[in-house]
C-alpha positions as CSV (number, residue, x, y, z in Angstrom):
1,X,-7.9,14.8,28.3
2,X,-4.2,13.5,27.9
3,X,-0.8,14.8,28.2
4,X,-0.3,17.0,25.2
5,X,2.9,14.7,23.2
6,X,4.4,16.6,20.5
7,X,5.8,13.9,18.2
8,X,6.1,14.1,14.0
9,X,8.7,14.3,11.2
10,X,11.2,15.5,13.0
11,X,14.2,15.8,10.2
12,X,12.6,18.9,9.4
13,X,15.5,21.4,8.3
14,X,18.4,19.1,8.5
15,X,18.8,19.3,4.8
16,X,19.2,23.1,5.1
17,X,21.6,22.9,8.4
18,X,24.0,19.6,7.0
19,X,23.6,19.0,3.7
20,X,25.9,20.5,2.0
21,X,28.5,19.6,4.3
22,X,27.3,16.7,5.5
23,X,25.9,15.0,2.5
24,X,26.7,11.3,3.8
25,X,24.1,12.2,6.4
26,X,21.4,11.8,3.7
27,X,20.1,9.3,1.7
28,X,21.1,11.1,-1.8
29,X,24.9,10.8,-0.7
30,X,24.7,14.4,-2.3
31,X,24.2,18.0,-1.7
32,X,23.6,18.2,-5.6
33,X,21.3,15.3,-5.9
34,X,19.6,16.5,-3.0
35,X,19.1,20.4,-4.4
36,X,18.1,18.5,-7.2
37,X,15.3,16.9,-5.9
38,X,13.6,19.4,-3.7
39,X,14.0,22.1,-6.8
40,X,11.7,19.3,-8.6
41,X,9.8,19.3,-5.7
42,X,9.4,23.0,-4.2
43,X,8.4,23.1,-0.4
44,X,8.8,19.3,0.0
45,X,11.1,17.6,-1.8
46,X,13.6,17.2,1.0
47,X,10.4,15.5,3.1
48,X,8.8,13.4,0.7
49,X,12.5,12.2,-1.0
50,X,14.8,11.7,1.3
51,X,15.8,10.8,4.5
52,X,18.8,10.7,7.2
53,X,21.2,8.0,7.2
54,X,20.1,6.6,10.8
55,X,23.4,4.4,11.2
56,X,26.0,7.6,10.5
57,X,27.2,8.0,13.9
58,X,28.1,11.7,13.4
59,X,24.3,12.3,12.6
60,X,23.5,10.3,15.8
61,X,25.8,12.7,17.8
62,X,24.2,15.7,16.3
63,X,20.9,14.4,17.1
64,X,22.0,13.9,20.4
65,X,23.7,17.7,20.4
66,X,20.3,19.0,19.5
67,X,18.1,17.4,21.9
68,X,20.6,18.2,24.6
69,X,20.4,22.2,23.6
70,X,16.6,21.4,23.4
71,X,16.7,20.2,27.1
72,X,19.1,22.7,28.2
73,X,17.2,26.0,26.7
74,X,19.0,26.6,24.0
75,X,17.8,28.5,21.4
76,X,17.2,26.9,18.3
77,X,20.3,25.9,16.2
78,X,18.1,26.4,13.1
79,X,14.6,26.4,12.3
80,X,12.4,23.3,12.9
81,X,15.5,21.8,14.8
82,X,12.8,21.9,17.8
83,X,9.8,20.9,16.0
84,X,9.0,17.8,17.4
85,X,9.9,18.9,21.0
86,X,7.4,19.7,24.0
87,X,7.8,20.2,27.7
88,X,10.6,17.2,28.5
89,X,10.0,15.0,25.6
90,X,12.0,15.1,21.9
91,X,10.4,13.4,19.3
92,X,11.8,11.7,16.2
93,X,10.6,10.1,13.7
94,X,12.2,10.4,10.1
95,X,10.7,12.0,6.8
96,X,7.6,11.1,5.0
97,X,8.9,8.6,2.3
98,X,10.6,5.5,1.5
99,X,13.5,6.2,0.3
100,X,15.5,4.7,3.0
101,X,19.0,4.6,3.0
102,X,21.0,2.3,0.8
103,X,24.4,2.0,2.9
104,X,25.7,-1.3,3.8
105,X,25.5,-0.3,8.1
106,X,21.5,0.5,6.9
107,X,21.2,-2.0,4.9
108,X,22.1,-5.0,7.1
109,X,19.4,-3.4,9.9
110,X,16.5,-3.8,7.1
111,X,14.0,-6.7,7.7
112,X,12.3,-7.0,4.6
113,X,10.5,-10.3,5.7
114,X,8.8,-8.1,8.6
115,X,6.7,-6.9,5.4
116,X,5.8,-3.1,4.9
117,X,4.7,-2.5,8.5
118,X,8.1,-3.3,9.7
119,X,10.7,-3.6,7.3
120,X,12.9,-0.8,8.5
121,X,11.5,-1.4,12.6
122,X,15.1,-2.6,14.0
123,X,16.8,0.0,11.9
124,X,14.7,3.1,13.2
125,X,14.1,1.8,17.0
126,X,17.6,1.0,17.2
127,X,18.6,4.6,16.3
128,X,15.5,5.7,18.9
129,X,17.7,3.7,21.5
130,X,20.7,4.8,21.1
131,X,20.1,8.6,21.3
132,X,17.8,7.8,24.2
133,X,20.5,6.1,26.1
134,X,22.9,9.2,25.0
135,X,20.7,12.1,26.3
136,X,19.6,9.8,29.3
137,X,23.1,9.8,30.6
138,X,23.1,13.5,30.6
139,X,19.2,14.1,31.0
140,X,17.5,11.3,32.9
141,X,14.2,13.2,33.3
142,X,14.0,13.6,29.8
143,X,11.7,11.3,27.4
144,X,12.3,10.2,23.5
145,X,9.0,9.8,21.5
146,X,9.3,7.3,18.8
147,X,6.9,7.5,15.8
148,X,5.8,3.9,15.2
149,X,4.6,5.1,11.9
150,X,4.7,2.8,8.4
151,X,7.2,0.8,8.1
152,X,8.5,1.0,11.3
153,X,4.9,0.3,13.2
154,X,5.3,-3.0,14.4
155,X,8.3,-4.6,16.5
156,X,11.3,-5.3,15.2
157,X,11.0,-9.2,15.0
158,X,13.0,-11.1,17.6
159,X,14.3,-9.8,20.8
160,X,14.5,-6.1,21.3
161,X,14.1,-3.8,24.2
162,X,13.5,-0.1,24.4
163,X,15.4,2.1,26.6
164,X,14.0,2.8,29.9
165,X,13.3,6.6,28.5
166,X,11.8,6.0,25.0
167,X,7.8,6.1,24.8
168,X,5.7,4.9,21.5
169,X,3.6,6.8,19.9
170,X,1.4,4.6,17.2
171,X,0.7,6.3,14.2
172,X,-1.6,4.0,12.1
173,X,-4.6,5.0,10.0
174,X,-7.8,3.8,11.6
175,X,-9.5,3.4,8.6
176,X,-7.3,0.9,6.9
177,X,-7.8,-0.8,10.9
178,X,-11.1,-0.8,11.7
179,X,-11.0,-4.3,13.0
């Protein structure tokens, strides 16, 4: 009975695309660390290990690239790129772990006192903004889909204001919320 929203992991096949020539895109720092850790971990290593480095601004221009193609009909610059996609809305949300980042322009973003529903908040919405505000200047029909998922579920604390073109989606577990 509601519009059909299409919003999950959506780093899907990044490690495969950029990683080895990108590996400051990734939380490893490195393509060997992170062949590493997905040969200990066969089929989801890359998901449940790592994650991207949301405050690298190549990876926010690729992002951006990608949802643009997306948008434009583009065929699929390698599998899963378009995973998280639907109709005019692009989802993102990053991997299944918490093995966030540990660069200084991450870092600084982290709000540990927000506790572990919203620790990494500022430092996820604010990457959610600032590709929304990128493919809204080229794409103003088109909607972002944030994940509010673990420990970026609540608000970042403090002032902050999504772009005009970014929906929530809450991802909580209703049996841990019952009340």
């Amino acid at each position: 009975g509601s519009v059909y929203v299409r919003a999950n992991h959506s780093f899907h096949g990044w490690d495969k695309a950029f990683g080895k020539d990108h590996p400051e895109w990734f939380s490893t720092q490195s393509w060997e660390k992170m062949q590493e850790i997905v040969a200990e971990n066969p089929g989801w290593g890359y998901q449940l290990k790592i994650n991207p480095v949301l405050s690298n601004e190549a990876l926010i221009k690729k992002q951006v690239e990608i949802i643009r193609g997306y948008l434009d009909g583009k065929p699929e610059p390698f599998p899963g790129a378009y995973m998280s996609a639907h109709g005019r809305k692009f989802g993102i949300c990053i991997n299944d772990n918490s093995n966030w980042s540990q660069h200084p322009d991450c870092v600084k973003q982290y709000e540990p006192e927000m506790g572990s529903r919203g620790n990494i908040s500022r430092y996820f919405w604010g990457y959610v903004n600032r590709v929304a505000r990128e493919v809204g200047k080229t794409h103003p029909e088109a909607e972002i889909v944030g994940l509010a998922y673990n420990a970026y579920s609540a608000p970042p604390k403090g002032e902050f204001k999504l772009e005009p073109n970014v929906s929530v989606m809450v991802c909580r577990f209703p049996i841990l919320y019952w009340d």
